[in-house]
C-alpha positions as CSV (number, residue, x, y, z in Angstrom):
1,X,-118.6,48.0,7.3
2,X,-116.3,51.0,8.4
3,X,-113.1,52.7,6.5
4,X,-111.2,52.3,10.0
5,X,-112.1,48.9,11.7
6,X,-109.7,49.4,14.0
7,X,-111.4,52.2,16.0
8,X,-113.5,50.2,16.7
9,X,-112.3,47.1,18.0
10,X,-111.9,46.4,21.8
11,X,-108.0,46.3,22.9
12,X,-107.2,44.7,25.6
13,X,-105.8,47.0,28.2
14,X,-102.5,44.8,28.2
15,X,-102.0,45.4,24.5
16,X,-102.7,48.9,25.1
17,X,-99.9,49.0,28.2
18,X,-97.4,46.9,26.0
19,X,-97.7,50.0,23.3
20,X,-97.0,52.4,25.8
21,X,-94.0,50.4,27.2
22,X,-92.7,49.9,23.3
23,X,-93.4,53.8,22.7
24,X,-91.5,54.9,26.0
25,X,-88.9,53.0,25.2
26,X,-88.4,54.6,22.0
27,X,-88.1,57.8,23.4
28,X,-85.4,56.8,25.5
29,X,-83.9,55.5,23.1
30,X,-83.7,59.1,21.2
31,X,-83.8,61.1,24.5
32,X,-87.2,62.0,24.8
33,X,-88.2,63.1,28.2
34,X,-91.7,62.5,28.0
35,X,-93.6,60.2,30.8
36,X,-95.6,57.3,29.5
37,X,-99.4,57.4,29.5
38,X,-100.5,54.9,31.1
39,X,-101.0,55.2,34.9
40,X,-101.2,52.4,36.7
41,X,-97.5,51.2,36.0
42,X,-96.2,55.1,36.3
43,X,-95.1,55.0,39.8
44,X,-93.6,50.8,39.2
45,X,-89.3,51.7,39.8
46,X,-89.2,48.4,38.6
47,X,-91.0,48.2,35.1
48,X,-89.5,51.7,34.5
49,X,-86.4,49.8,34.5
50,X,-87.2,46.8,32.2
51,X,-88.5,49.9,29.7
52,X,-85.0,51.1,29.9
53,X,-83.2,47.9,29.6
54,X,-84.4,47.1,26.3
55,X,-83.9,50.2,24.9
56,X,-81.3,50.5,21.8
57,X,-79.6,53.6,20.8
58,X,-82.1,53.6,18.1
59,X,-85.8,52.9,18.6
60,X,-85.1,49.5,15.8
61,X,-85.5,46.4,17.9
62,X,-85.1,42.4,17.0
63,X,-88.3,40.8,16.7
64,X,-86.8,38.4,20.0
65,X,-85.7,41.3,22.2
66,X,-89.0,42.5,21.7
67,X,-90.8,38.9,22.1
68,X,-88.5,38.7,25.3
69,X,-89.8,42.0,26.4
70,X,-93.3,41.1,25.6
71,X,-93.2,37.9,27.9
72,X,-91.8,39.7,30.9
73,X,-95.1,42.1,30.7
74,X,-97.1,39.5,30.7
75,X,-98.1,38.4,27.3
76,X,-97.5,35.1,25.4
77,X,-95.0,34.7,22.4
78,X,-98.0,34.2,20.2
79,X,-99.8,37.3,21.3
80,X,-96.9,39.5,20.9
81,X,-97.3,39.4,17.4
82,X,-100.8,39.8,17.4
83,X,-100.1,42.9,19.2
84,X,-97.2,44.0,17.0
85,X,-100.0,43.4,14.1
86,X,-102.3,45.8,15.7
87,X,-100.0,48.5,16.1
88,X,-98.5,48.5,12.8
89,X,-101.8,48.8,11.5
90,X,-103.0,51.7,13.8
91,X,-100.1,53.1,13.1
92,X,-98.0,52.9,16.2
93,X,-94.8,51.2,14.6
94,X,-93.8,49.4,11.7
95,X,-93.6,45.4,12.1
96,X,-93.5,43.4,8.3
97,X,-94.2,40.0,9.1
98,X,-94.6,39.1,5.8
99,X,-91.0,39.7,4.1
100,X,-88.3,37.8,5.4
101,X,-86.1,40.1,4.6
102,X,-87.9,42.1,7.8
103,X,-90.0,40.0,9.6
104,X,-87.2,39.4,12.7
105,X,-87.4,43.8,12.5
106,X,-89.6,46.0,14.7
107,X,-89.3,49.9,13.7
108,X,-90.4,51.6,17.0
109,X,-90.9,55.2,15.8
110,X,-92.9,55.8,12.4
111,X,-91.4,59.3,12.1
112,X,-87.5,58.2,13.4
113,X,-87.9,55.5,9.9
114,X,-89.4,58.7,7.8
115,X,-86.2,60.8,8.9
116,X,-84.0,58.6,7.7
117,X,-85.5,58.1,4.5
118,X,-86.3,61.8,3.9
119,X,-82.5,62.4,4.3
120,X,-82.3,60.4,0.8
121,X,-85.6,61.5,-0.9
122,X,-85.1,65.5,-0.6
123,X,-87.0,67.5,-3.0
124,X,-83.4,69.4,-3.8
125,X,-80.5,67.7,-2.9
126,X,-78.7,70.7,-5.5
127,X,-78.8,72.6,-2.4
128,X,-79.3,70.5,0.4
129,X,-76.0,68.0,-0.4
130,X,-73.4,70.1,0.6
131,X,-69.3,69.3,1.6
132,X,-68.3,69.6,4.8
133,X,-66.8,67.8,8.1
134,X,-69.1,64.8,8.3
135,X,-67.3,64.0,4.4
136,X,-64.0,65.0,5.0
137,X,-63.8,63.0,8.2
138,X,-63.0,59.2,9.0
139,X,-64.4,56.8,8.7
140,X,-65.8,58.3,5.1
141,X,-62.8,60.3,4.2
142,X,-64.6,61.4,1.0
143,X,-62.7,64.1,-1.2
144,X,-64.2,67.2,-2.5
145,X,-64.0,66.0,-6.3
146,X,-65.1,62.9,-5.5
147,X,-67.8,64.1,-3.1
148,X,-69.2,65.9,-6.4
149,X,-68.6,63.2,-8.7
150,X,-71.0,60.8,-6.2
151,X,-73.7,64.2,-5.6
152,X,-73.8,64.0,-9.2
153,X,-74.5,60.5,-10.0
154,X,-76.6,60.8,-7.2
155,X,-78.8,63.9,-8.3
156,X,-78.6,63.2,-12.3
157,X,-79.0,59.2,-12.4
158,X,-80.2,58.3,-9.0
159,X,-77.2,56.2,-7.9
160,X,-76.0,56.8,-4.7
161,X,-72.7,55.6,-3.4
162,X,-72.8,53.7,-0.4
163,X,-69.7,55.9,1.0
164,X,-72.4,59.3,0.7
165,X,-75.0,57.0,1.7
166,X,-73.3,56.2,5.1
167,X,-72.1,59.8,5.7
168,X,-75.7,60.9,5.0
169,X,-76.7,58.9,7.7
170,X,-73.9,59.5,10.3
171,X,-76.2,61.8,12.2
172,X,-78.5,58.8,12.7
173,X,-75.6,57.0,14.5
174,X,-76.9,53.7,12.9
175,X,-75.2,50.6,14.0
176,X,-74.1,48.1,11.4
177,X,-76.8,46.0,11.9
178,X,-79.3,48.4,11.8
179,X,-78.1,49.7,8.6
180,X,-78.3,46.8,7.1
181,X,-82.0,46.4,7.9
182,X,-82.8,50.1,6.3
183,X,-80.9,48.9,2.9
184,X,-83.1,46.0,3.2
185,X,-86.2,48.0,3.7
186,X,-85.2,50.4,0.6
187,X,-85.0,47.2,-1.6
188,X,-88.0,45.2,0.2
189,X,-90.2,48.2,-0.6
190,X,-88.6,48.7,-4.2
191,X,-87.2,52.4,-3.2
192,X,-83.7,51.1,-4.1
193,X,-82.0,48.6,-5.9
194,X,-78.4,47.1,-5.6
195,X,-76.3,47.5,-8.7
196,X,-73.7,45.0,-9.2
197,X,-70.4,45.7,-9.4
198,X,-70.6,49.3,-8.1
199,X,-69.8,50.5,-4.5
């Protein structure tokens, strides 16, 4: 018995390739100039391309773009999962299988899923939450007063306003659909809860 079985499992070097095409393609997605690891598909024009063709703004990708993706490197439907499995536990990205609510998700980047959830849980949002542009601006249009009235229910009884909630995020450049799965992985995880009949 080991505290970390995974280290010491033998990955197959495919599964190991398929990370580094995931994790490049992350980077892309955010900008990141950094090559991918592994060598023997560096110099492939070719597979650089499919990398960069399933790239999304954001590294957050549909469980069937990333099955599709998966195929074309050479692995079956049913071993793309057991991959996405691997890497969630070791780590690499986030794949919930279990919750319907997230099971058709793949979070590429751990730490791009931690930023946008530290932009809510901030140790002192007194400071932090402050008007300016990104509230005055459309599509939020968010008054001063009523900016404070929402920083206040926000920092005194934890209810956040979805209108603040959105502007917070603007710098994310989240799509609708991929806003939708981070409100579902606030609830999922019991972070947040919907409140009827409030905004």
């Amino acid at each position: 018995t080991t505290l970390l079985p995974t280290l010491e499992a033998e990955v197959p070097e495919t599964w190991l390739a398929f990370e580094d095409r995931l994790n490049y393609s992350a980077q892309v997605a955010l900008g990141i100039k950094e090559k991918p690891k592994m060598i023997e598909w560096r110099s492939s024009q070719k597979d650089k391309e499919l990398v960069v063709s399933y790239s999304s703004p954001i590294p957050v990708w549909s469980m069937k773009s990333v099955t599709s993706y998966g195929v074309r490197c050479g692995l079956s439907k049913d071993e793309v999962q057991f991959v996405l499995a691997y890497l969630h536990q070791v780590s690499s990205l986030l794949y919930f299988p279990l919750y319907p609510s997230l099971c058709s998700t793949v979070f590429g980047l751990v730490s791009f899923v931690i930023d946008v959830l530290k932009v809510i849980f901030h140790h002192d949002h007194e400071k932090s939450l402050q008007y300016g542009i990104r509230f005055r601006q459309h599509p939020f249009a968010i008054s001063e007063d009523k900016f404070e009235e929402m920083k206040s229910d926000f920092i005194h009884n934890a209810c956040l306003a979805m209108p603040l909630l959105l502007a917070l995020w603007s710098d994310f450049k989240l799509q609708a659909n991929h806003l939708d799965v981070f409100l579902k992985l606030l609830i999922q995880f019991e972070f947040a809860y919907i409140l009827a009949g409030c905004q």
